[in-house]
ZAVEX-353832 format. One record per residue (C-alpha): y, x negated, z; residue number from 1; residue in three letters. Coordinates in Angstrom, 2 decimals. Example, Ala and Ser with C-alpha at 12.3 -4.5 7.8 and 13.67 -1.06 7.14 Angstrom:
2
[[-4.50,-12.30,7.80],1,'ALA']
[[-1.06,-13.67,7.14],2,'SER']
END
This chain:
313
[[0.00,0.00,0.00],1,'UNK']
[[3.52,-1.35,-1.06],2,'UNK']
[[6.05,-1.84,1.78],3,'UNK']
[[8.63,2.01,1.69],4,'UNK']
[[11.97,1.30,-0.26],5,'UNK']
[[14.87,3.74,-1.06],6,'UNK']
[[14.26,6.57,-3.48],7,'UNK']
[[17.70,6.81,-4.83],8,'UNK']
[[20.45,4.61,-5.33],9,'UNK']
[[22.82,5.61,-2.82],10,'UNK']
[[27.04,4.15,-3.26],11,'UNK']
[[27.44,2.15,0.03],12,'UNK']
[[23.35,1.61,0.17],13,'UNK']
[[22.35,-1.15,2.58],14,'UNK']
[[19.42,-2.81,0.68],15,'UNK']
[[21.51,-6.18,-0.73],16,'UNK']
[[23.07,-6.09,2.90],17,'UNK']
[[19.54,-6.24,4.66],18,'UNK']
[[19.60,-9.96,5.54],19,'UNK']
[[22.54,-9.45,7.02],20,'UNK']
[[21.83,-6.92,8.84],21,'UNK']
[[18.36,-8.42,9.92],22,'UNK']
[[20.23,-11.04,11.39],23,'UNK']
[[21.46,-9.01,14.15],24,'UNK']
[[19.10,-6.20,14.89],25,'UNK']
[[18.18,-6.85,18.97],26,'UNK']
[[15.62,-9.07,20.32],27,'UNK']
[[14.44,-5.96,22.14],28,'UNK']
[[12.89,-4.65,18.60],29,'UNK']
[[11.10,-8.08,17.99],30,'UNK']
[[9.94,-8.03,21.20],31,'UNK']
[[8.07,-4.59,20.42],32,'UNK']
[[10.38,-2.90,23.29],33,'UNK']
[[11.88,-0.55,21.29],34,'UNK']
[[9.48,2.72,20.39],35,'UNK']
[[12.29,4.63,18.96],36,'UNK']
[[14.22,4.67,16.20],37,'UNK']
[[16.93,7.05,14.73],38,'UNK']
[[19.50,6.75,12.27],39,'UNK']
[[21.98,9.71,12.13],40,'UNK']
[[23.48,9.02,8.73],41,'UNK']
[[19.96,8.27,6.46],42,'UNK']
[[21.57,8.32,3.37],43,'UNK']
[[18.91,5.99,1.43],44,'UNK']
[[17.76,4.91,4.60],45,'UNK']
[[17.66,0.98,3.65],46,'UNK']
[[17.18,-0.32,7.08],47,'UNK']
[[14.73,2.43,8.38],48,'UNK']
[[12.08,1.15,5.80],49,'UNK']
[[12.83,-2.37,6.59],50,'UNK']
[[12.34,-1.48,10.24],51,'UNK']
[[9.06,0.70,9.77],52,'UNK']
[[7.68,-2.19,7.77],53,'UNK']
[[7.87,-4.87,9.98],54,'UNK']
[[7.93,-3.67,13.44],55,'UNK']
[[6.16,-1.26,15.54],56,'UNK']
[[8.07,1.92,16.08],57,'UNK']
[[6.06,4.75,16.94],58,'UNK']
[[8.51,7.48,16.03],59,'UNK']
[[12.12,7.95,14.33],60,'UNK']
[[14.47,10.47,14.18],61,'UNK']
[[16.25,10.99,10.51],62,'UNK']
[[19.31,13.24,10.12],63,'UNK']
[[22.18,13.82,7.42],64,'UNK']
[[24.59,16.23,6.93],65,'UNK']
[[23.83,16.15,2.74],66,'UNK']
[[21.22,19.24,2.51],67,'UNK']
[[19.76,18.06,-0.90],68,'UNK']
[[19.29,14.80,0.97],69,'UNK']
[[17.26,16.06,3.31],70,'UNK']
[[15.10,18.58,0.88],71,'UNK']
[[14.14,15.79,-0.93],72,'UNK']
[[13.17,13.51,1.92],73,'UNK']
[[11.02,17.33,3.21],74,'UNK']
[[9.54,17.43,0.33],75,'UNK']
[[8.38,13.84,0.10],76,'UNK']
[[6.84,14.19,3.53],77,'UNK']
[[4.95,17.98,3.11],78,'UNK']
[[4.62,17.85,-0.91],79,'UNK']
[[4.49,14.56,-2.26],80,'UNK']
[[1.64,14.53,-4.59],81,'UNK']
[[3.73,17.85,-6.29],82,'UNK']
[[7.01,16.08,-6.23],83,'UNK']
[[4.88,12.98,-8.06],84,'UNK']
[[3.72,15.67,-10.64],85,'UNK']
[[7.10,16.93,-11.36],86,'UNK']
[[8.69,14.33,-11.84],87,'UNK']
[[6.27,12.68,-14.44],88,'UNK']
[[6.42,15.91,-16.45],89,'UNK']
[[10.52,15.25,-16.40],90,'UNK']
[[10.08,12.07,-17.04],91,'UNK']
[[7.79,12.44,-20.27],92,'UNK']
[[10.48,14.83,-21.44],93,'UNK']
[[13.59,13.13,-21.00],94,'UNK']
[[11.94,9.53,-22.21],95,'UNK']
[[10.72,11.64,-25.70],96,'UNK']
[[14.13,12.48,-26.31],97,'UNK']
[[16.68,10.75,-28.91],98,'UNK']
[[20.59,10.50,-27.79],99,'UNK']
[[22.08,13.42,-28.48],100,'UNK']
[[18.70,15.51,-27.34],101,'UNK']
[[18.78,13.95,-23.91],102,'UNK']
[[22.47,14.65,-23.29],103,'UNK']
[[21.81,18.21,-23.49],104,'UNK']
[[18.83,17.86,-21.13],105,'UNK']
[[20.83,15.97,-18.78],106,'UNK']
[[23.31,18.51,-18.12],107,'UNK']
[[20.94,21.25,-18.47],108,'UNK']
[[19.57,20.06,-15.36],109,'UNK']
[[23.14,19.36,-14.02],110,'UNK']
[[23.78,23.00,-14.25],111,'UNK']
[[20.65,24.22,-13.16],112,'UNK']
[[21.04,22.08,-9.81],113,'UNK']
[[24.03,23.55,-9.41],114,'UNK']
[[23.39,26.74,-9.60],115,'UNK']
[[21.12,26.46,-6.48],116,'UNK']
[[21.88,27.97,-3.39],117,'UNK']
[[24.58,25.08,-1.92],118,'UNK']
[[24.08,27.19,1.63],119,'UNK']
[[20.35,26.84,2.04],120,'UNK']
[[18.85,25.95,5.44],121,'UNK']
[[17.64,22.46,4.79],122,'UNK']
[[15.98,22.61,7.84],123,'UNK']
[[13.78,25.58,6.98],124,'UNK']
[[11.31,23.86,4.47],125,'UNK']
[[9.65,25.63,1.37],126,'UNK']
[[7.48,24.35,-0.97],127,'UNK']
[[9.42,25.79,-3.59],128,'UNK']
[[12.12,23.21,-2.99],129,'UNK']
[[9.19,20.93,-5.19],130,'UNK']
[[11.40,21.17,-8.36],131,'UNK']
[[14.95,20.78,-6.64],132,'UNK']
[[14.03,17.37,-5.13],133,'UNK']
[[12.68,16.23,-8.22],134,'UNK']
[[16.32,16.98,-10.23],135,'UNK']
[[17.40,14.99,-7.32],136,'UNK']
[[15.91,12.36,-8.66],137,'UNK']
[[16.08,13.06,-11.77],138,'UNK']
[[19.69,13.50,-11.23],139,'UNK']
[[20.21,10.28,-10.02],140,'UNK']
[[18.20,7.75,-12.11],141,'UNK']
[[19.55,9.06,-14.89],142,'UNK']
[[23.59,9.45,-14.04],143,'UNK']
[[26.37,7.15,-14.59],144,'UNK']
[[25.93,4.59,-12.46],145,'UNK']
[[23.23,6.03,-10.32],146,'UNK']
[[26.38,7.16,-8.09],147,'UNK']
[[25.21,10.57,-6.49],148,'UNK']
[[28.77,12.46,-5.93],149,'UNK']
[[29.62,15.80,-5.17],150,'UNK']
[[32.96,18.01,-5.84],151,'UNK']
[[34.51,20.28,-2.55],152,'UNK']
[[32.04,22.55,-3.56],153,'UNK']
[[29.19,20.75,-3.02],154,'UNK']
[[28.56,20.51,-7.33],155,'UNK']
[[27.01,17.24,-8.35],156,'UNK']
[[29.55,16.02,-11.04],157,'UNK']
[[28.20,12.62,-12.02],158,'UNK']
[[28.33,12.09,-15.96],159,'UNK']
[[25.12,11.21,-17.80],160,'UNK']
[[24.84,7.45,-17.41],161,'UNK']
[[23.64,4.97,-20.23],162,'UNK']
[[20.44,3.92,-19.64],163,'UNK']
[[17.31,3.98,-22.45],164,'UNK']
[[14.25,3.40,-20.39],165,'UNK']
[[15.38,5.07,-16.52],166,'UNK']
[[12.43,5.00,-14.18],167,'UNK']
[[12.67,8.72,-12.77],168,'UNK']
[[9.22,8.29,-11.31],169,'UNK']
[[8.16,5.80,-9.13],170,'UNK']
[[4.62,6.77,-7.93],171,'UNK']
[[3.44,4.00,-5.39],172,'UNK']
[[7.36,4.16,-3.37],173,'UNK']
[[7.06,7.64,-3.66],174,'UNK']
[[3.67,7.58,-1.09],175,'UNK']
[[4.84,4.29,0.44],176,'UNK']
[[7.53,6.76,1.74],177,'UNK']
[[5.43,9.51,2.61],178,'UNK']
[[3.53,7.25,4.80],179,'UNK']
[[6.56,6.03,6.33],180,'UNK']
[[8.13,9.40,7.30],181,'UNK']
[[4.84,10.69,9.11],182,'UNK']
[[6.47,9.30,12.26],183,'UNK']
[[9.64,11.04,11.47],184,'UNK']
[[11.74,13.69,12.30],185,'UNK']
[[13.85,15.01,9.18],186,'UNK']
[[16.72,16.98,9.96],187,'UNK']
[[20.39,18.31,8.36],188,'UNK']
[[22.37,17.87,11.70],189,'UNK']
[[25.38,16.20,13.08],190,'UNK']
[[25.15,12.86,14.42],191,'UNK']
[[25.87,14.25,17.86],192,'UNK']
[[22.01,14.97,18.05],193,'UNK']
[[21.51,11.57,18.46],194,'UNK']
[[22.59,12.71,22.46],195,'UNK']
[[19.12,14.55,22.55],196,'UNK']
[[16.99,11.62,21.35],197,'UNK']
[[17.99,8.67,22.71],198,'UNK']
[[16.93,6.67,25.56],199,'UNK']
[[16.49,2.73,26.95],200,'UNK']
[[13.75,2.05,24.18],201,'UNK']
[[15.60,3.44,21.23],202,'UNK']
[[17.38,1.45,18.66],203,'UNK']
[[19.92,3.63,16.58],204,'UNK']
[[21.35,2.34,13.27],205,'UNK']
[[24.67,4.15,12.19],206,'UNK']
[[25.74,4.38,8.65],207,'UNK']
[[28.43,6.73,8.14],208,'UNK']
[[30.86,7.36,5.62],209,'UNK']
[[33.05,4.63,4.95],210,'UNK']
[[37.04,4.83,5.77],211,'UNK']
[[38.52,4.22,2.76],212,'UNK']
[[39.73,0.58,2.30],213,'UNK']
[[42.52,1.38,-0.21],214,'UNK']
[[44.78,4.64,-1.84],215,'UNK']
[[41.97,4.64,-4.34],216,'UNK']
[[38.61,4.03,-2.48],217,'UNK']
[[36.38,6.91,-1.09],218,'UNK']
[[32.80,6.10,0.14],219,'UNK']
[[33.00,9.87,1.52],220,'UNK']
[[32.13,11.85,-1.82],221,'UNK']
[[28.48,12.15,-0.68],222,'UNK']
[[28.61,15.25,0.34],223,'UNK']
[[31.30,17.96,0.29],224,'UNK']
[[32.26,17.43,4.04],225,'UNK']
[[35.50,15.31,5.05],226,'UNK']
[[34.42,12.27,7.30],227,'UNK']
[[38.16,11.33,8.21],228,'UNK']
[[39.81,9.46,10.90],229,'UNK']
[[39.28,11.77,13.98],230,'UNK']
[[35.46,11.63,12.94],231,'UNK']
[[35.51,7.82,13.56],232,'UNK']
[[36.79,8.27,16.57],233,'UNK']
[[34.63,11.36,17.72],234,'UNK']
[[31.42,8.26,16.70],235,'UNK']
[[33.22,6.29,18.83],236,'UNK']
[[33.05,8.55,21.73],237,'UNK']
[[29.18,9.35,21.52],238,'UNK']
[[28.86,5.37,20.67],239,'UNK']
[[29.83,4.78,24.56],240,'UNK']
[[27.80,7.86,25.61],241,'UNK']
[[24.90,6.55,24.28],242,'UNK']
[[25.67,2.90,25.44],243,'UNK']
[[25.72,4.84,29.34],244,'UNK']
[[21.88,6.20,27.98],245,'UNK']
[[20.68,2.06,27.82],246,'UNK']
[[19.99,3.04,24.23],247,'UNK']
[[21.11,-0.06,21.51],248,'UNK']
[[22.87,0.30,19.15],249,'UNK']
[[24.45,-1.15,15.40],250,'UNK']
[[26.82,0.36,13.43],251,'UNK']
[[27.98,-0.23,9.69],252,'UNK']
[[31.56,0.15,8.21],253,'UNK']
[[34.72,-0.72,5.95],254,'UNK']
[[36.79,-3.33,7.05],255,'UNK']
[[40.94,-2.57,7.22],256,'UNK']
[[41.88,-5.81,6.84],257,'UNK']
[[40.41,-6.58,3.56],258,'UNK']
[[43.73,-5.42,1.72],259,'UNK']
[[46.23,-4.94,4.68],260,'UNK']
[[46.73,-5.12,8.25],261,'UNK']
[[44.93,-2.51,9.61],262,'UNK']
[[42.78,-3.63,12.98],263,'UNK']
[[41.36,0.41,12.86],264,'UNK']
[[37.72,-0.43,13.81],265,'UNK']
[[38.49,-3.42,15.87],266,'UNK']
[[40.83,-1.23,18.13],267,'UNK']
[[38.05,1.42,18.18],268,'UNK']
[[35.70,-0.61,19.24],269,'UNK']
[[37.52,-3.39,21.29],270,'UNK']
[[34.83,-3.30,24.00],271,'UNK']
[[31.52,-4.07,22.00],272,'UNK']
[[30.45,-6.46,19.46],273,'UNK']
[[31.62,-7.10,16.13],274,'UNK']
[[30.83,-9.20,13.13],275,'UNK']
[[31.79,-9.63,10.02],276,'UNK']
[[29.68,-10.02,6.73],277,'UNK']
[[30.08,-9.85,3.20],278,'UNK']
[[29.35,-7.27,0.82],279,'UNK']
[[29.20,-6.42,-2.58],280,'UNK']
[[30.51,-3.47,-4.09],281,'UNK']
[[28.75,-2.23,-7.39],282,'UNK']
[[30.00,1.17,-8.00],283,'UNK']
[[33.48,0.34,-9.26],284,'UNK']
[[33.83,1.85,-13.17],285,'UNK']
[[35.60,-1.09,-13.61],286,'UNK']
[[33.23,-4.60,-13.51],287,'UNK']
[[36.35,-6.82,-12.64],288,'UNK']
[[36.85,-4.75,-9.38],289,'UNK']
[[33.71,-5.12,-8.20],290,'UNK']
[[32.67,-8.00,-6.29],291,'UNK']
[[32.83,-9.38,-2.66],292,'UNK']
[[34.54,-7.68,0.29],293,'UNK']
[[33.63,-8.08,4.10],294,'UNK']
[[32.45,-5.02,6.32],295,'UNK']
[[32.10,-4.82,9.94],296,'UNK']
[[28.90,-4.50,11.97],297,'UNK']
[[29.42,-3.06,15.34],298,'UNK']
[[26.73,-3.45,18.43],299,'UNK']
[[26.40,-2.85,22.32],300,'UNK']
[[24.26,-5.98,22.88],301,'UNK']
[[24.80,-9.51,22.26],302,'UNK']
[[24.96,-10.42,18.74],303,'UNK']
[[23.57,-13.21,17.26],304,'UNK']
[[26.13,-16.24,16.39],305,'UNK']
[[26.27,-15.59,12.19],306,'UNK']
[[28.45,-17.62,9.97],307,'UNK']
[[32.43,-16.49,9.34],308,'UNK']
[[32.23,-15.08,5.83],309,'UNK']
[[35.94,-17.18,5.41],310,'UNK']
[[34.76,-20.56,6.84],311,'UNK']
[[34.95,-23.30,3.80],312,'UNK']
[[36.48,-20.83,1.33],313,'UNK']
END
């Protein structure tokens, strides 16, 4: 069996980050002390795979406020030999296809994902949400960019992207995954459930929308929902709850002070840990605007000593 990875490509995805991050996940973890694991913003849950693979966690709790994020990752767990079969029948259709034939298809399925029910309890599973997660994926192997965005409405408005072979189906991740999330709690909630799962063996990894870095940045178009300044501070507040629990902790984010003076996070969280590494942003339209910026990683332990991203540069 291979080792999980993400299903989709997700904009502000932690996989090129990992070593990074690796660097400074707690000794407790390595030590087999922690049992539980949760991660209140799973997007493409990166570091949850990298976790399940190579330590022993006997159960984690996965939530996300995106509903179609979390049908997909039900229907991987309850359904995946279905999802497996859907997809390859999409995939054989699409791949058959010339140019101008595959456009239409495209945003055939566009419009047909969008016509589904945006208010659906994502918590109440059906097995007829087998063909929904597959335009998921559909959806985003085969969009511009692989950049999974969403309108006010909760409409995914991605363009078709440019690709002539996409992989749509990727069988042996697919059940890697499936194995994975049998110790794993799947749910469309709030990060503030975190309060009801956490205790002094739990390790909690938070990813949450980015604050925008400039006028023109937004790592927030995930879903439909605003994740603005007093949000940062409300994950603040249950950050120090938590910390009060014994629980550890790590948190991702956007640095201020990449373009201007703007200590935001380092204010926030003046009384914990934080670090600075380099990442590299990919989803920029334009290629000369992508490249390396720093992000912060936040923690209520003792980090590690890592390099300064700016020493020798």
């Amino acid at each position: 069996m291979i080792k999980p990875s993400p299903v989709l490509k997700w904009a502000g995805g932690k996989t090129q980050l990992l070593p990074a991050i690796k660097k400074q996940y707690p000794q407790q973890l390595q030590q087999g002390k922690i049992k539980t694991y949760i991660e209140p913003f799973f997007g493409g849950g990166a570091v949850f795979f990298d976790i399940y693979s190579n330590f022993k966690i006997e159960k984690a709790y996965l939530f996300d406020k995106n509903p179609e994020l979390i049908i997909l990752y039900k229907v991987i767990q309850n359904n995946v030999e279905d999802l497996i079969k859907e997809l390859s029948i999409l995939e054989t259709q699409y791949l058959d296809l010339n140019n101008e034939q595959r456009k239409e298809f495209y945003y055939k399925v566009r419009d047909d994902y969008n016509k589904l029910d945006k208010k659906i309890d994502a918590n109440d599973y059906k097995k007829e949400w087998i063909k929904r997660a597959a335009y998921t994926i559909f959806l985003n192997k085969t969009c511009f960019n692989g950049l999974y965005r969403v309108n006010t409405k909760g409409y995914f408005n991605v363009p078709m992207g440019r690709y002539k072979n996409p992989k749509i189906l990727n069988e042996k991740n697919l059940l890697a995954v499936n194995q994975a999330f049998k110790i794993a709690e799947i749910k469309h909630t709030d990060f503030a459930e975190v309060l009801k799962c956490s205790n002094n063996s739990t390790f909690i990894y938070y990813d949450p929308p980015y604050r925008p870095i400039s006028e023109t940045a937004n790592f927030n178009a995930y879903s439909s929902l605003e994740f603005n300044d007093d949000e940062q501070r409300r994950l603040k507040d249950m950050f120090v709850k938590i910390s009060s629990q014994g629980a550890l902790q790590m948190l991702s984010n956007s640095d201020p002070t990449n373009y201007v003076d703007d200590p935001f996070f380092d204010k926030l969280y003046q009384d914990f840990n934080i670090s600075r590494i380099l990442a590299s942003r990919m989803i920029n339209s334009k290629g000369g605007k992508r490249g390396k910026i720093r992000e912060i990683l936040v923690t209520n332990y003792e980090n590690k000593k890592i390099r300064n991203p700016l020493a020798n540069t």
